[in-house]
C-alpha positions in Angstrom: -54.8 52.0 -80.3 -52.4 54.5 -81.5 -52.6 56.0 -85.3 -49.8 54.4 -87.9 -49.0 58.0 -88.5 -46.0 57.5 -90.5 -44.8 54.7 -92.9 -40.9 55.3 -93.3 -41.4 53.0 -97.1 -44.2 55.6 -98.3 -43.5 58.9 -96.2 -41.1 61.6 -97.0 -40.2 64.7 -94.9 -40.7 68.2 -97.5 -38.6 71.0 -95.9 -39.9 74.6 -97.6 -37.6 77.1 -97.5 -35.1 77.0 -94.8 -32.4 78.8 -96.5 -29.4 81.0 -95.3 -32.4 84.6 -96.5 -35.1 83.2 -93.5 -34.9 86.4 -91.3 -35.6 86.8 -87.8 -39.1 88.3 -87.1 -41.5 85.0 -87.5 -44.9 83.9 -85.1 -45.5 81.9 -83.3 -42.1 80.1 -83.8 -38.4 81.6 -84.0 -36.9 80.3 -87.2 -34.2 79.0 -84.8 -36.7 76.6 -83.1 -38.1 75.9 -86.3 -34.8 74.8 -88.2 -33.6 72.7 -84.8 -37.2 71.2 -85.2 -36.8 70.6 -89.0 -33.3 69.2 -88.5 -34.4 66.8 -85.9 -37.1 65.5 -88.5 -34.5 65.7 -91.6 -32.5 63.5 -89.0 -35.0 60.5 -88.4 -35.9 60.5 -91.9 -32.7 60.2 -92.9 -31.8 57.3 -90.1 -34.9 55.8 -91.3 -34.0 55.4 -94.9 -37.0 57.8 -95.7 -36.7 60.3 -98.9 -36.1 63.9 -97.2 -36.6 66.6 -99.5 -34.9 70.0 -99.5 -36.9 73.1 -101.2 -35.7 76.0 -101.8 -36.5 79.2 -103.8 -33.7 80.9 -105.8 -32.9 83.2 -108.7 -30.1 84.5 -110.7 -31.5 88.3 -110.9 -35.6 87.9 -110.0 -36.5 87.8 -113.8 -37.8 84.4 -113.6 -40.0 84.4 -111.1 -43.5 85.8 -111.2 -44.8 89.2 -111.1 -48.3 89.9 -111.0 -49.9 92.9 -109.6 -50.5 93.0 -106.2 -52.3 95.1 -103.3 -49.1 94.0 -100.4 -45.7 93.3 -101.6 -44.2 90.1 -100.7 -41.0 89.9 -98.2 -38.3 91.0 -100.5 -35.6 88.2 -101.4 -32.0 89.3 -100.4 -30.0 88.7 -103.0 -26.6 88.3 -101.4 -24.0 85.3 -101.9 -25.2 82.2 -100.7 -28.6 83.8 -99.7 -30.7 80.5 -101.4 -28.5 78.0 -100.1 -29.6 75.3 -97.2 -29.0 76.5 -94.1 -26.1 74.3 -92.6 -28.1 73.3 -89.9 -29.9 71.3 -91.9 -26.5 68.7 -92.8 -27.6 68.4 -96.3 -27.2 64.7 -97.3 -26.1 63.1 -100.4 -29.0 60.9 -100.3 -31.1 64.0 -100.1 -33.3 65.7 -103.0 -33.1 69.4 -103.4 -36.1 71.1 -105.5 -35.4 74.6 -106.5 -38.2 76.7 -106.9 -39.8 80.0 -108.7 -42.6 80.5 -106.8 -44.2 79.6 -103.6 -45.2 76.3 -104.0 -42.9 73.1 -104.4 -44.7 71.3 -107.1 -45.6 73.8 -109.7 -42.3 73.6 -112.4 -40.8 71.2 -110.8 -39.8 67.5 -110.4 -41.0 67.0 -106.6 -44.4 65.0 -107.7 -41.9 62.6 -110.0 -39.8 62.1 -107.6 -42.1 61.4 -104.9 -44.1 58.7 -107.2 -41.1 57.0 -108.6 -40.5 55.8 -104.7 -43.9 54.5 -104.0 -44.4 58.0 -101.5 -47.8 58.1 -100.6 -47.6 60.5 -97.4 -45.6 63.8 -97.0 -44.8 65.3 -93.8 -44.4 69.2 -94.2 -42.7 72.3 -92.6 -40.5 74.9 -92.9 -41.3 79.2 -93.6 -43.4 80.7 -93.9 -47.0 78.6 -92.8 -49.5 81.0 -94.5 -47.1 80.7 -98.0 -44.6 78.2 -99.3 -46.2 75.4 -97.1 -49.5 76.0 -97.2 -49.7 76.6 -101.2 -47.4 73.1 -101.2 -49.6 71.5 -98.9 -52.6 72.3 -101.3 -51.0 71.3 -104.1 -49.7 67.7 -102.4 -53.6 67.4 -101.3 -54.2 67.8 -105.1 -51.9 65.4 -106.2 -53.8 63.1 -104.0 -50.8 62.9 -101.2 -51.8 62.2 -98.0 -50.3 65.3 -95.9 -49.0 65.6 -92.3 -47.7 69.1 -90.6 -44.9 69.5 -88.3 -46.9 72.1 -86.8 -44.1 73.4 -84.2 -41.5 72.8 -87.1 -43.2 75.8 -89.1 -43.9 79.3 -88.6 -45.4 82.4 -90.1 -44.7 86.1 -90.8 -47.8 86.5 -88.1 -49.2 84.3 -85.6 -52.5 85.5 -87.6 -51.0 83.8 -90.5 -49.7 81.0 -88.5 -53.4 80.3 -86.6 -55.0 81.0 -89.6 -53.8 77.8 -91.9 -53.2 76.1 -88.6 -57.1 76.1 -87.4 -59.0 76.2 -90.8 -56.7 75.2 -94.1 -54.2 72.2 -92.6 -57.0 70.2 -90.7 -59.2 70.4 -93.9 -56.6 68.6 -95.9 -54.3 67.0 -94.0 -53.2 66.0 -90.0 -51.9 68.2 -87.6 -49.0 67.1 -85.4 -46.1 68.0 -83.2 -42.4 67.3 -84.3 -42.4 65.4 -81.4 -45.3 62.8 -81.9 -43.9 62.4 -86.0 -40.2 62.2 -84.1 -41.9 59.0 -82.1 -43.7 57.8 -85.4 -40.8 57.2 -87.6 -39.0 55.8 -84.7 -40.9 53.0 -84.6 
Protein backbone atom coordinates (compact mmCIF):
# COMPACT_ATOMS: atom_id res chain seq x y z
CA UNK A 1 0.00 0.00 0.00
CA UNK A 2 1.35 3.28 -0.96
CA UNK A 3 1.92 6.20 1.89
CA UNK A 4 -0.92 9.16 1.77
CA UNK A 5 2.07 11.47 1.59
CA UNK A 6 0.24 14.46 0.93
CA UNK A 7 -3.25 15.86 1.89
CA UNK A 8 -3.85 18.93 -0.59
CA UNK A 9 -6.74 20.26 2.62
CA UNK A 10 -3.79 20.11 5.29
CA UNK A 11 -0.50 20.40 3.19
CA UNK A 12 1.13 23.50 2.00
CA UNK A 13 4.25 23.82 -0.15
CA UNK A 14 7.11 26.53 1.89
CA UNK A 15 9.50 27.90 -0.78
CA UNK A 16 12.75 29.44 1.18
CA UNK A 17 14.51 31.81 -0.54
CA UNK A 18 14.33 31.66 -4.16
CA UNK A 19 14.85 35.23 -4.91
CA UNK A 20 16.32 37.24 -7.92
CA UNK A 21 20.17 37.38 -5.11
CA UNK A 22 20.42 33.10 -5.38
CA UNK A 23 23.78 32.97 -7.15
CA UNK A 24 25.20 30.35 -9.15
CA UNK A 25 27.75 28.13 -7.25
CA UNK A 26 25.30 25.59 -5.21
CA UNK A 27 25.77 21.35 -4.51
CA UNK A 28 24.46 19.05 -5.33
CA UNK A 29 21.73 20.89 -7.30
CA UNK A 30 22.04 24.00 -9.76
CA UNK A 31 19.69 26.66 -8.50
CA UNK A 32 18.27 26.39 -12.11
CA UNK A 33 17.13 22.74 -11.40
CA UNK A 34 16.11 23.62 -8.17
CA UNK A 35 13.71 26.68 -9.12
CA UNK A 36 12.20 24.46 -12.31
CA UNK A 37 11.80 21.82 -9.42
CA UNK A 38 10.23 24.38 -7.00
CA UNK A 39 7.99 25.87 -9.75
CA UNK A 40 6.74 22.51 -10.69
CA UNK A 41 5.64 21.98 -6.94
CA UNK A 42 4.39 25.78 -6.53
CA UNK A 43 2.40 24.63 -9.73
CA UNK A 44 0.44 21.41 -8.37
CA UNK A 45 -0.08 23.15 -5.19
CA UNK A 46 -1.56 25.75 -6.72
CA UNK A 47 -3.81 23.51 -9.27
CA UNK A 48 -4.65 21.69 -6.23
CA UNK A 49 -6.15 24.57 -4.23
CA UNK A 50 -3.17 23.96 -1.65
CA UNK A 51 -1.79 27.21 0.37
CA UNK A 52 1.87 27.84 -1.39
CA UNK A 53 3.95 29.93 0.47
CA UNK A 54 6.62 32.28 -0.76
CA UNK A 55 9.71 33.30 1.73
CA UNK A 56 11.89 35.56 1.23
CA UNK A 57 14.67 37.45 3.17
CA UNK A 58 14.94 41.27 2.52
CA UNK A 59 16.12 44.55 4.02
CA UNK A 60 16.14 48.16 3.41
CA UNK A 61 20.03 48.77 4.42
CA UNK A 62 21.06 45.30 6.65
CA UNK A 63 20.30 47.24 10.02
CA UNK A 64 17.50 44.94 10.88
CA UNK A 65 18.77 41.82 10.64
CA UNK A 66 20.97 40.14 13.11
CA UNK A 67 24.57 40.54 13.85
CA UNK A 68 26.23 38.36 16.19
CA UNK A 69 29.75 37.52 16.25
CA UNK A 70 30.78 34.93 14.22
CA UNK A 71 33.95 32.55 13.27
CA UNK A 72 32.75 32.43 9.04
CA UNK A 73 30.86 35.19 7.55
CA UNK A 74 27.69 34.41 5.94
CA UNK A 75 27.19 34.80 1.93
CA UNK A 76 26.87 38.38 1.69
CA UNK A 77 23.35 39.79 0.45
CA UNK A 78 23.54 41.89 -2.77
CA UNK A 79 21.85 44.73 -2.25
CA UNK A 80 20.90 45.73 -5.76
CA UNK A 81 17.20 46.70 -7.17
CA UNK A 82 14.99 43.91 -7.08
CA UNK A 83 17.64 41.67 -5.45
CA UNK A 84 14.77 40.16 -2.63
CA UNK A 85 12.17 39.84 -5.08
CA UNK A 86 10.62 36.29 -6.30
CA UNK A 87 12.29 35.01 -8.94
CA UNK A 88 9.79 35.13 -11.95
CA UNK A 89 10.07 31.75 -12.49
CA UNK A 90 8.22 31.03 -9.76
CA UNK A 91 4.63 32.92 -11.36
CA UNK A 92 3.83 34.42 -8.14
CA UNK A 93 0.05 33.98 -7.57
CA UNK A 94 -2.49 36.23 -6.06
CA UNK A 95 -3.65 33.38 -4.06
CA UNK A 96 -0.12 33.01 -2.79
CA UNK A 97 1.35 34.08 0.70
CA UNK A 98 4.66 35.90 0.77
CA UNK A 99 6.63 35.90 4.31
CA UNK A 100 9.40 38.31 4.47
CA UNK A 101 12.05 37.50 6.62
CA UNK A 102 15.16 38.80 8.87
CA UNK A 103 16.89 35.94 9.47
CA UNK A 104 17.28 32.40 8.38
CA UNK A 105 14.31 30.79 9.50
CA UNK A 106 10.60 31.40 8.25
CA UNK A 107 8.78 31.38 11.44
CA UNK A 108 10.75 33.40 13.92
CA UNK A 109 9.06 37.27 13.56
CA UNK A 110 6.74 36.37 11.38
CA UNK A 111 3.11 35.38 10.50
CA UNK A 112 3.92 31.89 8.72
CA UNK A 113 2.72 29.57 11.87
CA UNK A 114 -0.73 31.90 11.80
CA UNK A 115 -1.27 31.51 8.73
CA UNK A 116 -0.59 28.01 8.34
CA UNK A 117 -3.12 27.22 11.49
CA UNK A 118 -5.83 29.43 10.45
CA UNK A 119 -6.19 26.86 7.24
CA UNK A 120 -6.29 23.69 9.24
CA UNK A 121 -2.35 22.95 7.68
CA UNK A 122 -1.01 20.22 9.40
CA UNK A 123 1.89 19.09 6.89
CA UNK A 124 4.52 21.38 5.16
CA UNK A 125 6.45 20.31 2.24
CA UNK A 126 9.77 22.31 2.11
CA UNK A 127 12.57 23.43 -0.31
CA UNK A 128 14.38 26.09 -1.75
CA UNK A 129 18.40 27.55 -0.82
CA UNK A 130 20.33 26.91 0.83
CA UNK A 131 19.66 23.09 2.63
CA UNK A 132 22.20 23.48 5.53
CA UNK A 133 20.33 27.24 6.36
CA UNK A 134 17.03 28.80 5.56
CA UNK A 135 15.45 25.28 5.19
CA UNK A 136 16.88 23.38 7.64
CA UNK A 137 16.54 26.12 10.52
CA UNK A 138 12.68 26.36 9.08
CA UNK A 139 12.27 22.79 9.04
CA UNK A 140 13.38 22.69 12.83
CA UNK A 141 11.34 25.25 13.69
CA UNK A 142 7.99 23.72 11.71
CA UNK A 143 9.05 20.21 13.68
CA UNK A 144 8.76 22.52 16.84
CA UNK A 145 5.55 23.86 16.02
CA UNK A 146 4.54 20.33 15.88
CA UNK A 147 4.11 20.37 11.72
CA UNK A 148 4.54 17.38 10.17
CA UNK A 149 7.49 18.12 7.60
CA UNK A 150 8.20 16.70 4.09
CA UNK A 151 11.47 17.73 1.85
CA UNK A 152 11.61 18.12 -1.78
CA UNK A 153 15.01 16.84 -1.52
CA UNK A 154 15.99 17.50 -5.39
CA UNK A 155 14.00 20.88 -5.13
CA UNK A 156 16.86 22.13 -2.58
CA UNK A 157 20.44 22.64 -2.55
CA UNK A 158 23.32 23.78 -0.59
CA UNK A 159 26.44 26.10 -0.63
CA UNK A 160 28.30 22.44 -0.41
CA UNK A 161 27.24 19.04 -1.17
CA UNK A 162 28.83 18.62 2.55
CA UNK A 163 26.15 20.85 3.67
CA UNK A 164 23.64 19.31 1.37
CA UNK A 165 24.48 15.42 2.56
CA UNK A 166 24.82 16.63 5.82
CA UNK A 167 21.03 17.74 6.76
CA UNK A 168 20.01 15.33 4.07
CA UNK A 169 21.46 11.96 5.91
CA UNK A 170 21.29 13.02 9.62
CA UNK A 171 18.90 16.30 10.40
CA UNK A 172 15.75 15.84 7.69
CA UNK A 173 15.11 12.06 8.39
CA UNK A 174 15.14 12.77 12.25
CA UNK A 175 12.29 15.17 11.87
CA UNK A 176 10.61 14.83 8.92
CA UNK A 177 10.29 12.57 5.34
CA UNK A 178 12.59 12.67 2.69
CA UNK A 179 11.22 12.64 -0.93
CA UNK A 180 11.80 13.49 -4.51
CA UNK A 181 9.81 16.43 -6.32
CA UNK A 182 8.75 13.83 -8.34
CA UNK A 183 7.01 11.24 -5.84
CA UNK A 184 5.33 14.76 -3.90
CA UNK A 185 4.51 15.81 -7.84
CA UNK A 186 2.52 12.19 -7.97
CA UNK A 187 1.08 12.76 -4.37
CA UNK A 188 -0.82 15.89 -4.76
CA UNK A 189 -1.95 14.67 -8.01
CA UNK A 190 -3.92 12.34 -6.67
Amino acid sequence: MMEQLVDAEKTALVVIDLQKWIGKNYAPYSAEQVVGNAAALADAFRNKGSFVCLVRVSTKDGKDMPKPKLDQSPPPLHFVEGWDEIVPEMNVSESDHIVTKKQWGAFYGTDLDLQLRRRGIDTIVLCGIASGIGVDTTAREAFMHGYQVIFAIDAMTGFTQAEHDHVRDTIFPRIGRVRTTETILEAIRQ
